[in-house]
C-alpha distance (Angstrom), angle and dihedral (degrees) to the residues before:
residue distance angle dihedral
X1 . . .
X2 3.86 . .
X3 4.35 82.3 .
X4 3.73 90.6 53.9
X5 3.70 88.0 51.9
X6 3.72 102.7 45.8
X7 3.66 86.3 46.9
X8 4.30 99.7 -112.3
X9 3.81 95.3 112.2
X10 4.07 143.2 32.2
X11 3.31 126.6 -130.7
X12 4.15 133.8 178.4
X13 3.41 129.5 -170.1
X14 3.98 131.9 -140.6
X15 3.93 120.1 -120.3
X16 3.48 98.2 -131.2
X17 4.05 77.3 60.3
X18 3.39 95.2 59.6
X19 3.80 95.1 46.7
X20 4.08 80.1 60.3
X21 3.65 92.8 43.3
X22 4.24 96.0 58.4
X23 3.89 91.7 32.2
X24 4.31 89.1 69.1
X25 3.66 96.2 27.0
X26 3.78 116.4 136.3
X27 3.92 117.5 -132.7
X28 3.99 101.2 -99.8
X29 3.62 98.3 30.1
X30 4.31 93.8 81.0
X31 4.13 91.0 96.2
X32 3.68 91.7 48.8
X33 3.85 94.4 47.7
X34 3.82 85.8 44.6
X35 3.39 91.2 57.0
X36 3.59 94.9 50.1
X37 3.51 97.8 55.3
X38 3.66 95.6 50.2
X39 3.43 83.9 68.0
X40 3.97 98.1 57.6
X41 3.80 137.1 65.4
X42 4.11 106.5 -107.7
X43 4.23 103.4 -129.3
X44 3.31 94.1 -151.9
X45 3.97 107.9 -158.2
X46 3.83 118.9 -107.9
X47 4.06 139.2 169.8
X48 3.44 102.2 -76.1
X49 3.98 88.7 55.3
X50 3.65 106.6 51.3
X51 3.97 81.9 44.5
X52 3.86 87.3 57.8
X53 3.61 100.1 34.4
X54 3.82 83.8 64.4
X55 3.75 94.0 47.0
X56 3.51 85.9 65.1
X57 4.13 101.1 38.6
X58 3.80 75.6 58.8
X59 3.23 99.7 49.0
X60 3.55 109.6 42.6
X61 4.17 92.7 36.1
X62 3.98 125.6 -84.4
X63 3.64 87.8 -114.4
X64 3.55 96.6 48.9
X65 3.75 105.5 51.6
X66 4.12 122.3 31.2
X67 3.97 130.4 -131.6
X68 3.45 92.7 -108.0
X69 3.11 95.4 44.8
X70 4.01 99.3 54.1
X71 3.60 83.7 46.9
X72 4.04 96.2 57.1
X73 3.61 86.2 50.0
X74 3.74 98.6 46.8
X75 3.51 96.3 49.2
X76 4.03 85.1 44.8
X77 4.18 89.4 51.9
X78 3.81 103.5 31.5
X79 4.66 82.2 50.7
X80 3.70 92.1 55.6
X81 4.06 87.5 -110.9
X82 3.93 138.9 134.1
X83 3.56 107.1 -120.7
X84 3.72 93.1 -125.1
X85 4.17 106.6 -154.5
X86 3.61 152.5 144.5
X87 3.69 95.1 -143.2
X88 3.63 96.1 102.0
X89 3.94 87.5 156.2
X90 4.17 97.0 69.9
X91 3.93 103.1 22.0
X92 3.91 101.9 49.3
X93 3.25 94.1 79.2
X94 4.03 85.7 57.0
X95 3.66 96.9 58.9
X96 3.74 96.4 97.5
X97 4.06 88.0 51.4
X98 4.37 103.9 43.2
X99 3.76 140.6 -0.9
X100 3.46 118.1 -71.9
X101 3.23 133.5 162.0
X102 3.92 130.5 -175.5
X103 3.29 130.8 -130.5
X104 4.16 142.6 179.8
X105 3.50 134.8 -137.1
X106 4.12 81.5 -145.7
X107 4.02 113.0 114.5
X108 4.00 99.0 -140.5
């Protein structure tokens, strides 16, 4: 994120992760996530995505990969993006499939 905010690097963001975003939000933090966003491209989601996003619910195993989820990472793949995330937990197993990359909140 500290690219997209000193301007040497794009980024966009996928509805469905902006849905997530405001669902956990913590009262005080609306300016800063406001802020954020006006930074990013919104993906909104179309046909071709939900068609892909269940492609790969079907693929990997409903249980083992969520809607939202398959969504994020369709819009990701079907944009030409890396899904850029720290949810290591649900989109490992799609690293053979898209772009992603991992990242930590840790300062090293």
């Amino acid at each position: 994120m500290d690219k997209v905010v000193k301007g040497k690097a794009t980024g966009a963001f996928s509805t469905i992760s902006e849905l997530e975003l405001w669902q956990g939000i913590r009262s005080g933090e609306e300016e800063k996530h406001e802020a954020i966003l006006s930074l990013l491209e919104r993906v909104p989601l179309d046909q071709a995505m939900a068609r892909y996003a269940g492609i790969l619910r079907q693929e990997t195993g409903l249980d083992n990969l969520s809607l939202p989820d398959a969504a994020i990472a369709a819009s990701s793949h079907l944009t030409g993006r890396i899904l850029v995330t720290r949810n290591t937990k649900d989109f490992t197993q799609l690293q053979n499939v898209i772009a992603v990359e991992f990242y930590s909140n840790r300062q090293e």
